[in-house]
C-alpha positions in Angstrom: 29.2 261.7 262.5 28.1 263.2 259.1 24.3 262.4 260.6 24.8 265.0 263.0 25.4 268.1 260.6 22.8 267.2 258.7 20.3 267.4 261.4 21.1 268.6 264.7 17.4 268.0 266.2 14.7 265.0 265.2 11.2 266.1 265.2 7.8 265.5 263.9 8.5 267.9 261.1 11.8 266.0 260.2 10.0 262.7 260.2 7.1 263.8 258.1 10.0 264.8 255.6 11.6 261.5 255.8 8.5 259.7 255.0 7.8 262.1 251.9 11.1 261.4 250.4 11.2 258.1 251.3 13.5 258.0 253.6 13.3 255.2 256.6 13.1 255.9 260.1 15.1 254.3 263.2 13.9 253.8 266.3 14.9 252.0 268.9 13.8 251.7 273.0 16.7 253.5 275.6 15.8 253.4 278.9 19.4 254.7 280.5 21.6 257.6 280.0 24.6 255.3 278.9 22.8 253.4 276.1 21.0 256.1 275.2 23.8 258.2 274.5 25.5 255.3 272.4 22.3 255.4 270.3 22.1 259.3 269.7 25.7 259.3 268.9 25.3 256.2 266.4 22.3 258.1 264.9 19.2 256.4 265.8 16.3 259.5 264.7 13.6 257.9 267.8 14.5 257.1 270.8 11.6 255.1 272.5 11.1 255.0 276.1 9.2 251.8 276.1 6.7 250.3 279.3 8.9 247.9 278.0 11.3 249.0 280.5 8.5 246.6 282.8 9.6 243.5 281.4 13.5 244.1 280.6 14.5 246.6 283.4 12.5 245.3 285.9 11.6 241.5 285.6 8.1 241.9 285.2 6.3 239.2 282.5 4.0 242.3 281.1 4.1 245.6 281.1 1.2 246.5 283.4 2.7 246.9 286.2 5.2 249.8 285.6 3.9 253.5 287.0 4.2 257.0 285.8 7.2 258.1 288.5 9.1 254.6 287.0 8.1 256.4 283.2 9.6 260.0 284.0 12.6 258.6 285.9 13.2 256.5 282.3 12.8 259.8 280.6 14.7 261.6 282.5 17.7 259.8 282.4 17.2 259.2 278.7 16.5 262.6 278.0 20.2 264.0 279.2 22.1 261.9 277.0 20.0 262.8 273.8 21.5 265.4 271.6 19.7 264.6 268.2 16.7 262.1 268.4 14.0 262.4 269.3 12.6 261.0 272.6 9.4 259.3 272.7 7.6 258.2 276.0 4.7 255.7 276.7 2.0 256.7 278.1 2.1 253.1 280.6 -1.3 251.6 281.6 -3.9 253.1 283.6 -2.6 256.5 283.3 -4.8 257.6 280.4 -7.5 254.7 279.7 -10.1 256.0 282.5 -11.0 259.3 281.1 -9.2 262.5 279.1 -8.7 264.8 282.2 -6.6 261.8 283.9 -4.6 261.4 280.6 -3.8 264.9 280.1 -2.4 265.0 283.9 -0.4 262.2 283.2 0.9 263.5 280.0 1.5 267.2 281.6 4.0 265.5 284.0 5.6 263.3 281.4 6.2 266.5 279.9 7.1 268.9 282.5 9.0 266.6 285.0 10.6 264.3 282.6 11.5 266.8 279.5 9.8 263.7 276.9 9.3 265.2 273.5 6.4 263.2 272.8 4.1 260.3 274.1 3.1 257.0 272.8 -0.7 256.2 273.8 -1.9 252.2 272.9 -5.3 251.9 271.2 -7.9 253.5 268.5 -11.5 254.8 268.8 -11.5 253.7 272.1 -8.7 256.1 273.7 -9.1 258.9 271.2 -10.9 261.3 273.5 -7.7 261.1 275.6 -5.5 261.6 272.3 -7.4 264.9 271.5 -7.2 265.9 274.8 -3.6 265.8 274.6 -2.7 266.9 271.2 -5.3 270.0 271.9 -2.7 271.0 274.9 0.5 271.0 272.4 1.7 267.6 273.2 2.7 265.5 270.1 1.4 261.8 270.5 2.4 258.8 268.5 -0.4 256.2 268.1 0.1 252.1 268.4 -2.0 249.7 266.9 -2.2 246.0 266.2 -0.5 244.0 269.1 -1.1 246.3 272.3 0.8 244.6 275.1 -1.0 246.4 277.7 -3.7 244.9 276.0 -2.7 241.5 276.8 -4.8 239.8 279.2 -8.0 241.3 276.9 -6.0 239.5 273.3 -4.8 236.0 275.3 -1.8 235.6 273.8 1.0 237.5 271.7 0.2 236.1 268.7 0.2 237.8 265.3 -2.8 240.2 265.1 -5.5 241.6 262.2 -4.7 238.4 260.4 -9.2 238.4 260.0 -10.7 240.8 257.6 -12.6 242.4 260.2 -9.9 242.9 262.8 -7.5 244.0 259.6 -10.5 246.6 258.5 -10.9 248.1 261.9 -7.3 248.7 262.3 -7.1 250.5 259.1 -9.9 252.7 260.6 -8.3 253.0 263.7 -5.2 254.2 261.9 -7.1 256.8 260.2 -8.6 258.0 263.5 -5.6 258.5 264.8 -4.1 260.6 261.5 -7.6 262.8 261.7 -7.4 262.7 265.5 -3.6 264.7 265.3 -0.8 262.3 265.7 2.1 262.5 264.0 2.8 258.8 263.6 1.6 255.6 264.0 3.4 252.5 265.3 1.8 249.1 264.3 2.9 245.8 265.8 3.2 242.5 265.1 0.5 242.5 261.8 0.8 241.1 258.6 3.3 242.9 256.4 0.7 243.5 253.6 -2.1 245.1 255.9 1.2 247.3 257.1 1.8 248.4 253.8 -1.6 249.2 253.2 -1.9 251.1 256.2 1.8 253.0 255.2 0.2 253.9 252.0 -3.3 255.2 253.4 -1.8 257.1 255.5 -0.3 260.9 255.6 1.6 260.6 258.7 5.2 258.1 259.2 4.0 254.2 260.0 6.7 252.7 262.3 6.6 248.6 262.6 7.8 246.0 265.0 7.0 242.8 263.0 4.7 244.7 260.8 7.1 243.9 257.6 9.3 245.8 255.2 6.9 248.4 253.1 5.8 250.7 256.4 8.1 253.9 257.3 10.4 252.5 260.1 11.4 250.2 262.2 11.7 249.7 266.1 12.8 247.0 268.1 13.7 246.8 272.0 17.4 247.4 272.0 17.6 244.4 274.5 16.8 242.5 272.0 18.4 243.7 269.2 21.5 243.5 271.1 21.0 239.9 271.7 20.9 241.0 276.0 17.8 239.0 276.6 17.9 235.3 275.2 14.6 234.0 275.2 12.9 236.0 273.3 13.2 235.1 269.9 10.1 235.8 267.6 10.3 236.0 263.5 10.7 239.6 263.0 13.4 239.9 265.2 17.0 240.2 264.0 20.1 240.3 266.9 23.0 242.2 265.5 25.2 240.8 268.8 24.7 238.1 271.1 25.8 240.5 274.1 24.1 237.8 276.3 26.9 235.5 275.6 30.1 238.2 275.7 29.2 239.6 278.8 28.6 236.2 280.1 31.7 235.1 279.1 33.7 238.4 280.2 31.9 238.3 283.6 33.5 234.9 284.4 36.8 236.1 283.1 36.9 238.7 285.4 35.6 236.5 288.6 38.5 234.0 287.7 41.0 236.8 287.5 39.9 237.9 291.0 40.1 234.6 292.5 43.4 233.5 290.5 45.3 237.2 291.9 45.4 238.1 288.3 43.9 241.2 288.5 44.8 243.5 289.4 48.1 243.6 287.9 51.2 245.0 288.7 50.4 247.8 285.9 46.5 248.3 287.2 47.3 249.5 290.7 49.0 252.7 292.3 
């Protein structure tokens, strides 16, 4: 692909460009080799491996239960399929919320044992000690803002967030912590699209948004939903470009009828 010889490696630098010219940023979750590589050939600039892998990879209804060893062996696996994005990790709960020492281990073997190219960290003012702490050792970390899954059993419910003036106001703060705190971007999620677009514009650094509307930087969803693999899930800023549910579905009980009918394998599909 053209993409390709334009840029043969995504990084902060290269996304900080994009935002100055204007220029929109990809991003989607990977949590495989084989998918991942589909996405890096297909040109995808971030590759996300999301603690979403909790709820899509392993059945789990949030994301609080995944570890660090389930994070790096996500990463790794991502990681040696990836030629041109770049590959972003999150940090998953309880690995950096308890104090900045912990989150800089944590992020040290994200880095080292998992080869991420930067982390993802949930939270504002709260975790930006830990933030710091990490960006002070040379580790580039992404912010996330708005609706914090593994902030779930503190917000209720996944409703849409910052919709008051005050929880809108503090996130705008929180968004500028981050930016003076080092990070290189910010993702915001599910907020209204004109607090996203102010938050865009205040800000330096790229603004990434699931259901945070049109105006910010970039998009990401969870390729499992994007690909239409999990069929449940169906909020508003969601769009499914296949219904892979269905297909594979449907070609799973082609092939079990083919087995059980003799049709395959064929005369042509054996030795």
């Amino acid at each position: 692909m053209s993409v390709h010889s334009e840029i043969k490696k995504i990084t902060s630098k290269v996304l900080q460009n994009m935002k100055d010219k204007g220029e929109k940023i990809s991003m989607l979750t990977a949590y495989d080799f084989s998918m991942a590589r589909i996405f890096d050939d297909a040109g995808v600039d971030v590759l996300l491996v999301g603690d979403s892998a909790a709820n899509v990879m392993a059945g789990y209804e949030t994301t609080l239960p995944i570890t660090l060893e389930h994070m790096i062996y996500h990463t790794q696996s991502v990681i040696r399929a990836t030629k041109r994005a770049m590959v972003v990790t999150d940090l998953p709960f309880g690995s950096y919320q308890g104090n900045s020492r912990e989150a800089l281990t944590s992020a040290v073997r994200l880095m080292k044992e998992a080869g991420a190219h930067a982390l993802k960290l949930e939270g504002g003012q709260e975790i930006i000690d830990s933030v710091k702490r990490i960006i002070d050792a040379g580790i580039p970390v992404m912010g996330h803002l708005g609706l914090t899954p593994q902030s779930i059993y503190k917000f209720g419910s996944y409703t849409v967030r910052a919709k008051e003036e005050a929880e809108a106001t503090l996130l705008v703060q929180n968004a500028l912590a981050l930016e003076e705190a080092g990070c290189f971007a910010v993702v915001l999620e599910k907020i209204p699209a004109t607090l996203g677009k102010k938050v865009a514009t205040a800000l330096h650094i790229p603004v990434i948004g699931i259901g945070a509307g049109k105006y910010v930087d970039g998009q990401v969803l969870v390729m499992h939903d994007m690909l239409g693999i999990s069929k449940d899930f169906a909020p508003r800023f969601l769009r499914r470009y296949l219904d892979l549910y269905v297909q594979i579905s449907n070609a799973t009980a082609a092939y079990v009828s083919d087995v059980k009918g003799s049709r395959f394998p064929n005369e042509q599909e054996q030795y």
